[in-house]
N, C-alpha and C positions, 0 to 999 in steps of 0.2 A: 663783442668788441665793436661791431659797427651801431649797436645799437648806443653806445658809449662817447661813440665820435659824436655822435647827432644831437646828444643832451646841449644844453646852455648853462653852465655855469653863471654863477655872480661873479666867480672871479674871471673868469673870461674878459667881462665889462668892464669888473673892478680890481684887479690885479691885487693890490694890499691886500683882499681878503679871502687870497688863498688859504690861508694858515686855520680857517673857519671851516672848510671844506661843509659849506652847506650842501644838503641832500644826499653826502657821502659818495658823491662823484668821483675825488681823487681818489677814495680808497680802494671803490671798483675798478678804478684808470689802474690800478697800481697792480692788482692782484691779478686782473686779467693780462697786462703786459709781462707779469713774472710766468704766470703761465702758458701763454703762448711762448715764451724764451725754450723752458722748460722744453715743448712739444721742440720746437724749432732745433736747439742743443741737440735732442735726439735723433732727427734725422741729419747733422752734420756728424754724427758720432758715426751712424750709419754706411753715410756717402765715404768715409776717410776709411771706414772697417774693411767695405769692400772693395775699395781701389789700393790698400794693403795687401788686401788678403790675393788680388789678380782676377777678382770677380767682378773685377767693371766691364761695363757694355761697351761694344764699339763706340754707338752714339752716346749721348750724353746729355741730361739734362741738365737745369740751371743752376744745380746746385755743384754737382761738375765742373762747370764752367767756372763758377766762382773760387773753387778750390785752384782749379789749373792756373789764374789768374794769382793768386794766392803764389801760389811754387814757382812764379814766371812760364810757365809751359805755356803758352799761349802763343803762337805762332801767326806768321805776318798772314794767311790766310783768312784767318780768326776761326775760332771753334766751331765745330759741330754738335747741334743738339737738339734733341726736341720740344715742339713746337708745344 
């Protein structure tokens, strides 16, 4: 993925000729963005299974937090999580 960021496109420079996708950059941009989704989807499947199931941690990572925020659970304190 980061190696993806850093390429140069022609369309970059020259916008009209995305649809050309020289060098096969947007198709790599494409497949790697479906699958990081892919990995990503699975750990929110994760984080929502075990805070169902009463197997959540006291503390709380970021993914945590985003859910709490999500449900309004977010209190005037603001959350705790790890760093």
């Amino acid at each position: 993925m980061i190696e993806l960021m850093r390429v140069f496109t022609v369309a970059d420079a020259v916008p009209f000729l995305r649809w050309l996708d020289l060098g096969g950059s947007e198709k790599a941009m494409k497949k790697t963005a479906k699958e990081l989704d892919g990995v990503l989807q699975g750990w929110l499947e994760e984080h929502k299974h075990k805070r169902n199931s009463g197997k959540a941690k006291a503390e709380q990572d970021f993914m945590d937090v985003l859910l709490s925020v999500l449900d309004g659970g977010v209190t005037q304190e603001g959350p705790k999580f790890n760093a």
